[in-house]
N, C-alpha and C positions, 0 to 999 in steps of 0.2 A: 203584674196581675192586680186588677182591682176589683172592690166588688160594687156593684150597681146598688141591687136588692137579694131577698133573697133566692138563689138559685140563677142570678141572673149574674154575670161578670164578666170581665175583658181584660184582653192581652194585647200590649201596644207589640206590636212585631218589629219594631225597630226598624222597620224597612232605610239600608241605605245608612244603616248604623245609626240613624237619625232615631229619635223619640216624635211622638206625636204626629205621626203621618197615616199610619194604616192600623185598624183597629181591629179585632176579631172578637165579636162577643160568642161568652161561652153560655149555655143555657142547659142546667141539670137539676135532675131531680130522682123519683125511685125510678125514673128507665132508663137509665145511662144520662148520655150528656150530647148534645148538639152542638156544634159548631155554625155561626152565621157567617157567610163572607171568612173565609180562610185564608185567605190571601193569597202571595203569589208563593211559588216552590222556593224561590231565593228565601223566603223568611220563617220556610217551618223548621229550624231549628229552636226561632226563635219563640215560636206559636207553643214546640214544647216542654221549653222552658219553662213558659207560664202557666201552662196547663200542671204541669209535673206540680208548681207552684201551690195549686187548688187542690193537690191529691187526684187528680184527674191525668189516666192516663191516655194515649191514644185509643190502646186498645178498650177502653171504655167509652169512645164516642158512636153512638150510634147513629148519629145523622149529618147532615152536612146542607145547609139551605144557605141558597145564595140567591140575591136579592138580585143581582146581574152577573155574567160574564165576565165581563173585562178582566184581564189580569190582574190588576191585583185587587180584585175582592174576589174572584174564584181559580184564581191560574195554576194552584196547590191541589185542584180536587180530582184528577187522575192520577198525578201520582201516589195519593194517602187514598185512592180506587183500592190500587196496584200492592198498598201494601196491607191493607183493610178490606179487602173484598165485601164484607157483611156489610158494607156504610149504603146506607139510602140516603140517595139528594133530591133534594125540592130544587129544580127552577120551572121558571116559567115556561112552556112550549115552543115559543121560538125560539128559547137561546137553546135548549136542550138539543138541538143537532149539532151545536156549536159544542157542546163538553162531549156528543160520540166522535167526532171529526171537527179537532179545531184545527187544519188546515186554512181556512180561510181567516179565522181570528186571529191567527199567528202571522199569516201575509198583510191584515190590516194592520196588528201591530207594527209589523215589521216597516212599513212602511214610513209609521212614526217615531220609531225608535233606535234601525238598522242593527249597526253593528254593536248596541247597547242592550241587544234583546235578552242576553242569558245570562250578563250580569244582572239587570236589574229584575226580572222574573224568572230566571230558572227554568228548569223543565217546564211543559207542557203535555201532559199524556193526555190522551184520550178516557173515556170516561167510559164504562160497557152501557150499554141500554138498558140494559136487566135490572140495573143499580139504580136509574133514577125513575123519581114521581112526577108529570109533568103538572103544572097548572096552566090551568086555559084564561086566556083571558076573555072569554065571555063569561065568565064568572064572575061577577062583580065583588063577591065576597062571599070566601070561604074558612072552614076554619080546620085545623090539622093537630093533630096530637101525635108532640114528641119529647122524648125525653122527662116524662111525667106529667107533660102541662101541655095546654089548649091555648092555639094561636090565632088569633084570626091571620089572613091571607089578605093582599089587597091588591091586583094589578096599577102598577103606579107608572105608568110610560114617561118619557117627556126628557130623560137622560139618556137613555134607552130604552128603545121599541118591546123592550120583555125585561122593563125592570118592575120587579116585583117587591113589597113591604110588609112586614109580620108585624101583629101584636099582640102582646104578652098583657091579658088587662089583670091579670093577678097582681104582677106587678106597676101594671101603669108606664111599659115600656114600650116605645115604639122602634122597631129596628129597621131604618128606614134607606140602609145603603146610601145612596147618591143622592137619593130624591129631596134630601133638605140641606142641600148644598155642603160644602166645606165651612167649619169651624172651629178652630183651635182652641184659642183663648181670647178675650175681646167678645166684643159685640161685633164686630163685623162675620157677617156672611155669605161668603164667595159661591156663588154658581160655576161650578166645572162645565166645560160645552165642548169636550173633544167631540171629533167626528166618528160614525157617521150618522148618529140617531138622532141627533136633537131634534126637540119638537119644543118650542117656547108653549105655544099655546095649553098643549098636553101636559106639560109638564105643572103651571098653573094651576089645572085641573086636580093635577093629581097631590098637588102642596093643598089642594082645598081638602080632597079625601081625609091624608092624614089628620089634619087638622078636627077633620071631624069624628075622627075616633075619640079626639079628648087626653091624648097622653099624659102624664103627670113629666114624661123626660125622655126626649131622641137619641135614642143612639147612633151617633154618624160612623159611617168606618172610617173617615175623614171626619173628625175625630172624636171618639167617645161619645161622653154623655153631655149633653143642653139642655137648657130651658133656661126661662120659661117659654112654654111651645109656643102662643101665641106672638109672642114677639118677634122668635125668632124666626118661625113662616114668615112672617110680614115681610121682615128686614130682608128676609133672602128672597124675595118673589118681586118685593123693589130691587133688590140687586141684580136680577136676572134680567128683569125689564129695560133698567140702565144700560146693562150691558150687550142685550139684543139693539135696544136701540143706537149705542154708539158703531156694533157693528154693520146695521143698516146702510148708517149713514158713512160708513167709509167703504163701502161699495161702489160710491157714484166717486171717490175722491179720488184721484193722481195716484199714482205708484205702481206700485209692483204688489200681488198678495205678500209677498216676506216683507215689503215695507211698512204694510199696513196691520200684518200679525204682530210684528217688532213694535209699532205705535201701542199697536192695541197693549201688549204687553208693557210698555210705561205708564199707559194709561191705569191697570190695575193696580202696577207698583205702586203710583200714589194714591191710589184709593186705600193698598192695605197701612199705606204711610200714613194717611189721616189719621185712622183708626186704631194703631194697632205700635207698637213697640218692637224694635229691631230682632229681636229673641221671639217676639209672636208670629214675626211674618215666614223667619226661618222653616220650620215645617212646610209653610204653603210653598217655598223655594224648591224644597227635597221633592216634591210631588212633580206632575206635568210642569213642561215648561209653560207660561202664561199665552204663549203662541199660540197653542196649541189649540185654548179654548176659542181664540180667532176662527181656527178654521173649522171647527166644529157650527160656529154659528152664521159662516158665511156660506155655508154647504143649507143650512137650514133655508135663509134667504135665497138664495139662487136658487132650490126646488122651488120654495114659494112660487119664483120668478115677479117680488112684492120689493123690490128696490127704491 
């Protein structure tokens, strides 16, 4: 457990027994306590651990807002449904069919992960409808009160099609999920592009939004808190750029896709080698393999049909 500000703090989940990979910010005040991005079921033992940590029990969470889907920023939030029935969750509208029937998000996973699926994410439950709040993304900005305090909302696409971004300006926190890429320790930062949402362009956009809230420090679930925000948008919207364009250009080249995801993925290795020390890069190891973010961004180009 650490604490950010006040009312604001996080629990690294140990995912994978590892430190620094998946983060779970807690957010309390006089109306109980929220949970952002919970993570996946394989790690709330370790979720309450760190809560127990804060005096903060389960049963005193009253909300559960998740920034996106994917497992491990929301894979935990059916079964803590199942055992908290009172919990109200925030997502966005398109991922919200995907926590009443994750059926199809468990066969995407599955896809990517096969027979690793239930060590590394645990259960999956379904989530009741009753339980969640959707937001729209025609909403450009909204704002929501939970857990004592006032959020603003922000539809942030571009990682995914319904990822969504909260800010806490009491404290000058931005909980921004996916959308300001991976960051450990170091100045480098890594843009994750699994499949199937990516959208470069959107994604751009929505690093511009953040940005213009003005945050004083991001909170990534990958990993924790950064700043200064300025810079670190930058660094990582060059990095995305970088990395859309190398996989542009291994589209037209020779190989096989495994050839070219395995390039790509040496590719990144030395990038985090420039930057970064053998102990910093470990975390980014523990997470997707670097493949991964391959075919995320050559799914993006091939929709294009922009080779």
């Amino acid at each position: 457990m650490s604490v950010l500000a006040p009312g604001v703090a996080w629990v690294d989940l140990q995912f994978r027994g590892s430190p620094h990979v998946i983060a779970t910010a807690v957010l309390s005040g006089s109306g109980g306590a929220a949970l952002v991005d919970p993570g996946p079921a394989s790690c709330l033992d370790s979720l309450e651990l760190g809560l127990n940590g804060m005096g903060i029990r389960f049963e005193d969470v009253t909300h559960i807002l998740l920034t996106h889907v994917h497992l491990d920023h929301g894979g935990s939030t059916g079964t803590l449904l199942r055992r908290y029935p009172r919990l109200k969750v925030f997502v966005h509208e398109r991922g919200a069919p995907h926590l009443v029937d994750p059926t199809r998000l468990v066969r995407s996973a599955t896809r990517l992960w096969g027979d690793q699926m239930d060590a590394l994410w645990g259960e999956v439950a379904p989530v009741p409808a009753s339980n969640i709040v959707t937001l729209a993304s025609s909403t450009l900005a909204i704002r929501i009160e939970v857990a004592g305090r006032t959020l603003d909302v922000r539809y942030t696409p571009g990682h995914a099609y319904h990822h969504i971004s909260f800010f806490d300006r009491f404290s000058g926190v931005a909980l921004v999920g996916d959308v300001a890429g991976v960051r450990v320790t170091g100045n480098y930062v890594r843009p994750p592009t699994p499949p199937p949402d990516i959208d470069v362009e959107l994604w751009i956009e929505s690093a511009a939004h953040v940005e213009a809230w003005d945050p004083d420090t991001l909170f990534l679930t990958h990993f924790g808190p950064s700043g200064p925000v300025r810079p670190h948008m930058h660094s990582f919207v060059e990095n995305l750029q970088v990395a859309a364009d190398w996989v542009r250009r291994s589209l037209s080249e020779p190989g096989s896709d495994d050839e070219k995801a395995r390039r790509y993925a040496e590719f990144v290795d030395c990038e985090l080698q420039r930057h970064l020390s053998d102990a910093e890069i470990l975390p980014h190891r523990v997470g997707a393999p670097f493949e991964v973010s391959w075919l995320g961004l050559a799914r993006y180009w091939r929709t294009k049909k922009c080779l």
